[in-house]
LUMLOPA-310381 format. One record per residue (C-alpha): x, y negated, z negated; residue number from 1. Coordinates in steps of 0.25 Angstrom, whole numbers, always signed. Layout:
! LUMLOPA-310381
+-------+-------+-------+-----+
!     X !     Y !     Z !   n !
+-------+-------+-------+-----+
!     X !     Y !     Z ! NUM !
...
+-------+-------+-------+-----+
END
This chain:
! LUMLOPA-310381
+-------+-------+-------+-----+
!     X !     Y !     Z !   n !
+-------+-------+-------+-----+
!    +0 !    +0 !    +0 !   1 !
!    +6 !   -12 !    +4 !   2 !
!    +7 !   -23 !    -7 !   3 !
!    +3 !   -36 !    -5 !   4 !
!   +12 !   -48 !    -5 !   5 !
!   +14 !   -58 !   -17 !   6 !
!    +4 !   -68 !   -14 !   7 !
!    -6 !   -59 !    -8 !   8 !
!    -4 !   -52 !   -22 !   9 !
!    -7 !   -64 !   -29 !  10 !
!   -20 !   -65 !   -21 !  11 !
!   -25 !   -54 !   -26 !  12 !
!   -20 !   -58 !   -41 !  13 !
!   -29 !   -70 !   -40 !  14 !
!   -43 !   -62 !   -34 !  15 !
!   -40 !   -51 !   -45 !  16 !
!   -36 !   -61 !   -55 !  17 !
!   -49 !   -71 !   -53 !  18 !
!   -58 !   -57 !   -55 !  19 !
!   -50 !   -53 !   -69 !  20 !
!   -51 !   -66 !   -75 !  21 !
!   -62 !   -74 !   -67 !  22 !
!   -62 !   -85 !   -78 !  23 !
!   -47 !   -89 !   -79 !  24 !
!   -39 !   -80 !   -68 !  25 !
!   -28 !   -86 !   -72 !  26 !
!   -28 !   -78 !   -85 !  27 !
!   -29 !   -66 !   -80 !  28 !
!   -24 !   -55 !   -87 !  29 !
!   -12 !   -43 !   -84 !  30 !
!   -23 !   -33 !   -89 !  31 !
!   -36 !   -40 !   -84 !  32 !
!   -28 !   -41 !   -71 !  33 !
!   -26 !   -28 !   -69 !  34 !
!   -41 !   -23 !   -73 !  35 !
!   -45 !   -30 !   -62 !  36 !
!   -37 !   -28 !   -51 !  37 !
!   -41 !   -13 !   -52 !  38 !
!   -55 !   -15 !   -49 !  39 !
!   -52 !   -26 !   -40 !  40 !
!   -60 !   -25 !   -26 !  41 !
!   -47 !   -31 !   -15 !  42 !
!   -36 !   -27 !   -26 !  43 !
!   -37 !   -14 !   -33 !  44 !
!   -24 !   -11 !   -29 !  45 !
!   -16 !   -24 !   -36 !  46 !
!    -4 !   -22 !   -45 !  47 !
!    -6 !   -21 !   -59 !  48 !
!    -2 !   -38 !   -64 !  49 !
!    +9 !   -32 !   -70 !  50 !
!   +15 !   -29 !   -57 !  51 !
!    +9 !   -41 !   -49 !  52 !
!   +17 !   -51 !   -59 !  53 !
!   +30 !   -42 !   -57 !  54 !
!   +28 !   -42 !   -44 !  55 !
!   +26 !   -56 !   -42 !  56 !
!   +41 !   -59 !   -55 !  57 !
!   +29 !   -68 !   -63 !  58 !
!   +21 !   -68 !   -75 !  59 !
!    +8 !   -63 !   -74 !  60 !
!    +2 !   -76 !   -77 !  61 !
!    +9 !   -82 !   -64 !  62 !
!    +4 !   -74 !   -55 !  63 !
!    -9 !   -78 !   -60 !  64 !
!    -5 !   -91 !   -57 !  65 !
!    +1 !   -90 !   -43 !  66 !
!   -11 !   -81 !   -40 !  67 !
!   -21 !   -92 !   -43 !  68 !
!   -13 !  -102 !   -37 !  69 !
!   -19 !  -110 !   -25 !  70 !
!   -14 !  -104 !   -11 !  71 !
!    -5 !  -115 !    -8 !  72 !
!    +3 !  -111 !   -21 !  73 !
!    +2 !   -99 !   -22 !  74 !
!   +14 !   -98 !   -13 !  75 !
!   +23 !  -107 !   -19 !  76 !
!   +21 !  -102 !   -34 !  77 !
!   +23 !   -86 !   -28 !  78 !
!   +36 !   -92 !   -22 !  79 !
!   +40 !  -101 !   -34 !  80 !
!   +36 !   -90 !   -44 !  81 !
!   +45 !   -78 !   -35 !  82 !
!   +53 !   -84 !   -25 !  83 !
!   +44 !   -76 !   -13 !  84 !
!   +38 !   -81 !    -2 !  85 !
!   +48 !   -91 !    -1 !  86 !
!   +46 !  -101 !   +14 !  87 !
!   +55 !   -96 !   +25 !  88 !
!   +61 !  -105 !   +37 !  89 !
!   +52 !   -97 !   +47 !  90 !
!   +38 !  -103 !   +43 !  91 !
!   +37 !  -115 !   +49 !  92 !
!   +22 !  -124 !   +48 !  93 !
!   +19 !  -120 !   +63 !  94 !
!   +22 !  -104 !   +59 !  95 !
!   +13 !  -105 !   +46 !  96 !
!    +0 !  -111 !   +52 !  97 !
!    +2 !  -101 !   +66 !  98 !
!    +2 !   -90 !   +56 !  99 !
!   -10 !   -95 !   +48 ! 100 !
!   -17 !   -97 !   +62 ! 101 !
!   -15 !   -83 !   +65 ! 102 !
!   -19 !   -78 !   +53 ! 103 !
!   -31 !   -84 !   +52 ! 104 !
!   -36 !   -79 !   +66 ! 105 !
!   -32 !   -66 !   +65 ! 106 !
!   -43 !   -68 !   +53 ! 107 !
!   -52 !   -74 !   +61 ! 108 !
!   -52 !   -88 !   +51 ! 109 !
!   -51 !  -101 !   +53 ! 110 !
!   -45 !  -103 !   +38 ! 111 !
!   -36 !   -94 !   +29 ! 112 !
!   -34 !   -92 !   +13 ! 113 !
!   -18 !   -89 !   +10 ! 114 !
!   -23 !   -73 !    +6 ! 115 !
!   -31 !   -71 !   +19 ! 116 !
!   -17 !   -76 !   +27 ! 117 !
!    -8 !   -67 !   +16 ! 118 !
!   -16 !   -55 !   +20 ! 119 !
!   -17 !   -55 !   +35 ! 120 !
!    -3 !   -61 !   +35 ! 121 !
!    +0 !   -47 !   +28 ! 122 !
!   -10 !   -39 !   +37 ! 123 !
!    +1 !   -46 !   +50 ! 124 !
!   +12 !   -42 !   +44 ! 125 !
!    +8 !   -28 !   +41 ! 126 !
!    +4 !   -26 !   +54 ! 127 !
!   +18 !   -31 !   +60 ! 128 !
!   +25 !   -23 !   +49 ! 129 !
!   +17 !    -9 !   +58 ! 130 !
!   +22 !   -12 !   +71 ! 131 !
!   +33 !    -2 !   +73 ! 132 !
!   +43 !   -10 !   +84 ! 133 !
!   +40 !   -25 !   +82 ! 134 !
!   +36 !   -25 !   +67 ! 135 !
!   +39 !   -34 !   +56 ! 136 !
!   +41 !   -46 !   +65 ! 137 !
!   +29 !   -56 !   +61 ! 138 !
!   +31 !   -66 !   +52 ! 139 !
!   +20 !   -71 !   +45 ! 140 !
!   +23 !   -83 !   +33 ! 141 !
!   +17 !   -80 !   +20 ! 142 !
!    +6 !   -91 !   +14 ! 143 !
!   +15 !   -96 !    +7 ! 144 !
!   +25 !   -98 !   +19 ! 145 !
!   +13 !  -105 !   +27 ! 146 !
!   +12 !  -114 !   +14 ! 147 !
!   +26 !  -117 !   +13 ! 148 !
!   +27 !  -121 !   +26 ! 149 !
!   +14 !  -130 !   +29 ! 150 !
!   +13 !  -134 !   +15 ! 151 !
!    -2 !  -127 !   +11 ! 152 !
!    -9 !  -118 !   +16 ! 153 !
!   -22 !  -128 !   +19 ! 154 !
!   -11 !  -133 !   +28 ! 155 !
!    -7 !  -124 !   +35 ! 156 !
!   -23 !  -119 !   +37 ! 157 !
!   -23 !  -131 !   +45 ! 158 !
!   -10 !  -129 !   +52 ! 159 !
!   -16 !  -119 !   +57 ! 160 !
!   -29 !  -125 !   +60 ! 161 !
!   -36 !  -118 !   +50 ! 162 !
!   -45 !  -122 !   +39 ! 163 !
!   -43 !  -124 !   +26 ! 164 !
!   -44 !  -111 !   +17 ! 165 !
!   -56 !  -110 !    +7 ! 166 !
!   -50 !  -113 !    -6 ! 167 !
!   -49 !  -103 !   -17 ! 168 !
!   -59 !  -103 !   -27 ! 169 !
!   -53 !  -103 !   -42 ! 170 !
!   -52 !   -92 !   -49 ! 171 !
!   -66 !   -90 !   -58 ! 172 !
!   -75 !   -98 !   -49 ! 173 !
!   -89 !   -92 !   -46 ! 174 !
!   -94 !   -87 !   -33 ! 175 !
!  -106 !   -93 !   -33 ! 176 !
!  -118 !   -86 !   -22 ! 177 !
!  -116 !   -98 !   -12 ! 178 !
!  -101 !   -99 !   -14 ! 179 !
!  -103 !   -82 !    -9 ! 180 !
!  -111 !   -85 !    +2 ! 181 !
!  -101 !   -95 !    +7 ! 182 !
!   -90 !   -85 !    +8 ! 183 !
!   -98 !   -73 !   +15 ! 184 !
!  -103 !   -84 !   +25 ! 185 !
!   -87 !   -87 !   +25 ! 186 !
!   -84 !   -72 !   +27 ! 187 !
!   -97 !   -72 !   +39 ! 188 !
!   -89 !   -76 !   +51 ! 189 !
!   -78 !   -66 !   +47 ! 190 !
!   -85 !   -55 !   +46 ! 191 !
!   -93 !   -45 !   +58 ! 192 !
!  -109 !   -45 !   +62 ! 193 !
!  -112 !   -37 !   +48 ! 194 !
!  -102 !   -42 !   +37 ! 195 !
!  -100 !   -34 !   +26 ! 196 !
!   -97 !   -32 !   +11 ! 197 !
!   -84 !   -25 !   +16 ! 198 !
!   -81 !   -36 !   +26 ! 199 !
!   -83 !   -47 !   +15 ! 200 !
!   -74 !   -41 !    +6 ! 201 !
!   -62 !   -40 !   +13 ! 202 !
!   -64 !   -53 !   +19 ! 203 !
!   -68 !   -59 !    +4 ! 204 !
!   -52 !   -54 !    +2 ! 205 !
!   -47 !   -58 !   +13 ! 206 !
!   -51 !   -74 !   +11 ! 207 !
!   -46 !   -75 !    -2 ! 208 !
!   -59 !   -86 !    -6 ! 209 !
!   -72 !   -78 !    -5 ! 210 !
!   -81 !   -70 !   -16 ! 211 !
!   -78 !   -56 !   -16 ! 212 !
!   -88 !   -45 !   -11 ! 213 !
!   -95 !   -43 !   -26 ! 214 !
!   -95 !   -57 !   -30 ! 215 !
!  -104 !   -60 !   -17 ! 216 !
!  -113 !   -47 !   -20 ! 217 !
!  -117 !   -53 !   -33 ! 218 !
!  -125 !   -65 !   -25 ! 219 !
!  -137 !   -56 !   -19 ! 220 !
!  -127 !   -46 !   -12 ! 221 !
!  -119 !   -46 !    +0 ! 222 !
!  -132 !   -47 !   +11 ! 223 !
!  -137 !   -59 !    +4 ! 224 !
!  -125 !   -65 !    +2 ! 225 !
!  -121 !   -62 !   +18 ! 226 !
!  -135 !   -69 !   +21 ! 227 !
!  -134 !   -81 !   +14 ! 228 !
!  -121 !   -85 !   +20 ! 229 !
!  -125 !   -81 !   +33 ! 230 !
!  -138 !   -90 !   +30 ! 231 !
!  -125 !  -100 !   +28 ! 232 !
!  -119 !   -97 !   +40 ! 233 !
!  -131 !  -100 !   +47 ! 234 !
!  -134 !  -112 !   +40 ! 235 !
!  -120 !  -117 !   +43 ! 236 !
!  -123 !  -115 !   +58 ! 237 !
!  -136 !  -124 !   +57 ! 238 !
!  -129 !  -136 !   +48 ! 239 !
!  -135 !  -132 !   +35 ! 240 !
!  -127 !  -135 !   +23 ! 241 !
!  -135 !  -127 !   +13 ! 242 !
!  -125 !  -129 !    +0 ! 243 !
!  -124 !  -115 !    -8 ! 244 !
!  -121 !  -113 !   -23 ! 245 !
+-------+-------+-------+-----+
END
């Protein structure tokens, strides 16, 4: 099983993180941690925090903080805390926001979070890694590379002529019903004629900023929820701004 890297480690540190401890994340215990992870939905198969803060050479209680950092940070605090993912001479502006435009239409987006770049950045380099004459050639730069070289990751969203990335709710804020609707109407365009439960959830993970499968269940189930953002969509298409709560 091939491991993840540091920061799409902490990724999941902060989604595990923000379901142990939903009031104060921040204070999430070794033990609380670890319970949870286990029955974790994306990541049952997570180390132990033990090994997460050994692997990362900090304190427990850093890597809660890098983890919660905002995205534009985080980078710089993993970098400032272990010495990796230090910028290298071949990432240039122009390079960063070309690789953030290819990303993004290999997803089919017009925006992108840092985690949905880390994963199919990962996804591109596995795949190069397979071929068996001309393998291992691509070179992809890191989020935090892209960061250090255009100096956010809102800019270079716009480098690339892409828009800017939802922001990331903090950690212990409610999903409310309309705030659920607005994400599924979000997921709509990404997903085929019937989208699914199975669909959602693996593009709830992938985006880093939506409700997960059972916290959109608890808002009269998935077909109601579906509808009402559909009924948005529509809306939408007829210049009706109908505020949700």
């Amino acid at each position: 099983m091939q491991q993840p890297n540091d920061l799409a480690l902490l990724d999941a540190v902060y989604e595990v993180a923000a379901v142990a401890n939903p009031a104060d994340p921040l204070r999430t215990s070794q033990r609380a941690f670890d319970d949870t992870r286990t029955r974790s939905l994306f990541h049952p198969g997570l180390p132990r925090a033990k090994r997460i803060a050994e692997r990362l050479g900090m304190p427990w209680r850093d890597v809660l903080t890098v983890a919660h950092a905002h995205d534009d940070e985080r980078g710089r605090l993993l970098a400032a805390k272990t010495g990796r993912e230090r910028p290298v001479k071949w990432v240039t502006p122009e390079n960063a926001a070309s690789s953030l435009a290819i990303i993004a239409r290999r997803l089919n987006t017009n925006s992108l979070t840092q985690g949905q770049y880390r994963r199919e950045r990962e996804q591109m380099l596995a795949d190069d890694a397979k071929r068996w004459i001309h393998g291992r050639q691509l070179r992809v730069p890191s989020a935090a590379q892209v960061v250090d070289a255009v100096g956010s990751w809102d800019a270079a969203l716009s480098a690339a002529g892409l828009q800017p990335a939802p922001t990331r709710r903090k950690p212990g804020t409610k999903w409310t019903q309309g705030a659920c609707v607005e994400a599924v109407a979000r997921y709509r365009p990404h997903a085929g004629k019937h989208p699914t439960t199975h669909d959602y959830r693996g593009w709830a993970a992938n985006d880093g900023n939506a409700p997960t499968l059972p916290t959109v269940m608890r808002f009269g189930g998935w077909p109601t929820v579906r509808r009402e953002a559909q009924d948005l969509l529509l809306e939408r298409d007829l210049g009706i701004n109908a505020p949700r709560t």
